[in-house]
Structures are given as C-alpha cells and as structure tokens.
N, C-alpha and C positions, 0 to 999 in steps of 0.2 A: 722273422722279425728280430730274433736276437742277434744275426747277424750283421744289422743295419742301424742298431741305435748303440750307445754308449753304454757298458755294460752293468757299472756301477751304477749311474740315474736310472737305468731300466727297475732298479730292486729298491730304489729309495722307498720306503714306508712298507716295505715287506720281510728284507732279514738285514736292511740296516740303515741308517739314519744320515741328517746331511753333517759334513765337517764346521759347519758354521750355524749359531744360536743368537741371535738379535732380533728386534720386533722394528719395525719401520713405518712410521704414521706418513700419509700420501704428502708433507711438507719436508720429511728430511729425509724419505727413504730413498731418495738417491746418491745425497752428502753420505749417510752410512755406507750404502754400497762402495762409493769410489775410495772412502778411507780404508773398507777391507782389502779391495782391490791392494791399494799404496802397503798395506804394512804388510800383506802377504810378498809383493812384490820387491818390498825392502828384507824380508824373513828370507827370500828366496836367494837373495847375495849373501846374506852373511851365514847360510849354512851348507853353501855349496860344495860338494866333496865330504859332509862329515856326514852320511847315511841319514839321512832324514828321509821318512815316509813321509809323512804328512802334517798337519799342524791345524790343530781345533780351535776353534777361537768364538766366545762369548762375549757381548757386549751388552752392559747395563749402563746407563747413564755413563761417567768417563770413566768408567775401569772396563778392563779388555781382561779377560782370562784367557789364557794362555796354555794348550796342551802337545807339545813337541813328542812325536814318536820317530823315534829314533836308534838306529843299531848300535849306538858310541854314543851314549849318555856322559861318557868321557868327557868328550872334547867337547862338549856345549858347558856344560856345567863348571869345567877351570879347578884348578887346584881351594876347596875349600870354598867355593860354590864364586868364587872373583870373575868366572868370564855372564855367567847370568845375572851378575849386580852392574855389570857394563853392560849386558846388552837393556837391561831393563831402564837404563839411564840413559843408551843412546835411542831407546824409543819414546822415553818421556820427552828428551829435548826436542824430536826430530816431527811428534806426533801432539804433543802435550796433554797425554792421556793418562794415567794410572795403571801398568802392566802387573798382573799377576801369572808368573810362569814355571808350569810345572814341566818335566823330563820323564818321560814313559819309555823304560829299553823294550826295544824289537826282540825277541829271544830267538826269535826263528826268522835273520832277515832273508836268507837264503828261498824262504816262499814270501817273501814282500814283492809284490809286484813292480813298486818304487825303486826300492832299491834294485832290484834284479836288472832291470832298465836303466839306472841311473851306469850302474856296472859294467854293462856290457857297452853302453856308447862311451865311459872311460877308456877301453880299451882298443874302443874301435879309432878313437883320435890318438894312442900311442901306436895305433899301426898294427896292432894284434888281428891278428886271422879272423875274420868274422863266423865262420863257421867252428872254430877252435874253444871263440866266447860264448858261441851259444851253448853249443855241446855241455860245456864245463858245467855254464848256469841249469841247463836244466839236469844234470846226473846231481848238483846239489840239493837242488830242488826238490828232487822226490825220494832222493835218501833222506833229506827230513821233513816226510809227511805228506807232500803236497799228491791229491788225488790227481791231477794229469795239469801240464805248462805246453804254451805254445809262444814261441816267437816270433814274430813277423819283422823283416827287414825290409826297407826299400831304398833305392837308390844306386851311384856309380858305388855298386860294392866291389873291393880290391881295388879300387881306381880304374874300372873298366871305362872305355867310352859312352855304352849304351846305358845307360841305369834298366836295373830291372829288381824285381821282389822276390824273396826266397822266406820259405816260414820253417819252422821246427818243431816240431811236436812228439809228447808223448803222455802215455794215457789219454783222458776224455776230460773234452772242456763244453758240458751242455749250457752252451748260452742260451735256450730257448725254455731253459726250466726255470722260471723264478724261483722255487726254493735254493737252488743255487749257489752255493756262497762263491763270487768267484770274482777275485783282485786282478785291477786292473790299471796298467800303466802306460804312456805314449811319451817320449820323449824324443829328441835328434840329438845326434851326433854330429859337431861341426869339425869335418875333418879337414885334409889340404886338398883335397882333388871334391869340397863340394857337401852336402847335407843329407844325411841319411837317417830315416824315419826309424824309430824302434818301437814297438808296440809286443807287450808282454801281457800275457793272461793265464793267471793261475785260479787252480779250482782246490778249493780246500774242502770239498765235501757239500753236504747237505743240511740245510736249517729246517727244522719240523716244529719248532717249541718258538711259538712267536714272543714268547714271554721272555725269554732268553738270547732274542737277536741281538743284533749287534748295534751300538749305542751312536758309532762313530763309523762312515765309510773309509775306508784304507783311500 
C-alpha cells in the first residue's frame, strides 16, 4: 500500500498535520478553496528559485496567516524586511485580504524533500548530468542526517529518443510504516529535448511520541 498512495496524505493525522487551517460552511466552502488554490498559485511565481519548501496558510474571516519555510530567508524578507511589505501589498491589492506573514529558515535544506527536487530539475534544464545531480544530492543528504533518500527520474533522460526511468537510492525508505516520518517531493523539469518527472523521498527516521509530531507536512 505504501507504495501506491501519496506518501505524505498516507500520515496526515498520525506524525503530521495538513499545510492549510480554514473552516468552510457548505455556502462558501468552495469560494475558500479556489482563493487558496489562486494565492498559493500566485505564491508559487513569486518565489520561484528562492528555496521555498512549503508555505502554511490560515484563514479567519479576511486575514490569511502566512507561514513561508524556506532555505534563504534572505531573499524573501529584503534588506530591512522592504520585499515582505511588497509582497503583503501586492497581495492585498491583487486578493483584497489582510496578510500576516511569517519567514521560518530550512536549517537542514539538503534533507527537504522540496528543495532537493526543486535542485536537481534546476540543473537538469542547465544540461548538468542527471546522474551527476543526483549522486551530489543524495551524498548531501545523508551527510546531514537523513536516515536513507531515493530518487526517481523519468523521461528522454540525456535527450535519448526512448524515455525511460532510472531511481537512486540509499539507505532505507519504509513507506509501509506509518510511524515513518518521511518527506516528500514530485516536480518536472522542463528541459529542450521534452519533460522530465523528478520524484524525491527522504526518511528522516521515526515518530513514536504522538504528542510531539509534527504540526505542519513538509
């Protein structure tokens, strides 16, 4: 079964929680959905390339809280906090909500499943060796910490004619354990010879203290 479902929704309500907090009465709980949908979808342009994992977001009546994890708290935040007072203006005008937004640094993005992903299809549209970026990623990976990473590629890798899939791995990735704690990311790479699927899974150990799990899914 763990092999067939989605790794992170497999664990929602056992060692971690969902990245979105709203309540939705059966008259507007679709209007809230498609505005999460829109601002997540507008969040996703203007933090493209600056290390963002993921992005929490709470909604009460019109204020949206706002929680950005991120490996470059740098470059969101602006000399003297000026690029977070634009973006919370370009989302009042665009959204006409009230944003409260916080900046949480990644310390270890090297095991962020996100970012790992995000990484390796940068380098795969500069033409870098696909086997070269995965290699890298995952000797980073487990020099800090990470219990075992697997990579999954698919497509015309190198610009071959046939597409085919090749994976990476080391250590152990048990997706059939729900204690589990284990991050996970799919994105593509849109290169010149065509699109190519990247699917990264890190295992950061074990969750036993439900008391102590984790508040937000990577």
């Amino acid at each position: 079964m763990g092999q067939k479902v989605h790794p992170v929704g497999m664990r929602i309500g056992i060692n971690r929680g969902w990245n979105s907090s709203w309540f939705g009465t059966k008259r507007n709980y679709a209007s809230l959905l498609h505005q999460e949908l829109r601002i997540r979808e507008y969040l996703d342009t203007q933090f493209n390339g600056l290390g963002v994992s993921y992005v929490e977001l709470a909604q009460n009546n019109n204020i949206v809280d706002l929680k950005i994890h991120t490996a470059k708290p740098g470059l969101i935040i602006g000399q003297q906090g000026a690029k977070i007072e634009e973006l919370k203006e370009k989302l009042h005008s665009k959204f006409n909500l009230n944003f409260s937004i916080e900046v949480i640094e990644i310390r270890k993005p090297a095991i962020d499943a996100a970012i790992v992903a995000d990484s390796i299809a940068k380098q795969l549209e500069r033409r870098i060796s696909y086997r070269r970026a995965c290699k890298a990623a995952i000797e980073k990976a487990m020099e800090q910490g990470a219990k075992g990473i697997k990579i999954s590629l698919g497509g015309r890798l190198n610009g071959v004619e046939i597409a085919r899939s090749e994976f990476f791995t080391r250590g152990k990735i048990p997706l059939h354990t729900l204690r589990a704690d284990i991050d996970y990311k799919n994105v593509r790479a849109q290169t010149t010879y065509g699109a190519i699927g990247i699917k990264v899974w890190v295992y950061h150990g074990e969750v036993f203290d439900r008391s102590a799990k984790k508040e937000t899914s990577k």
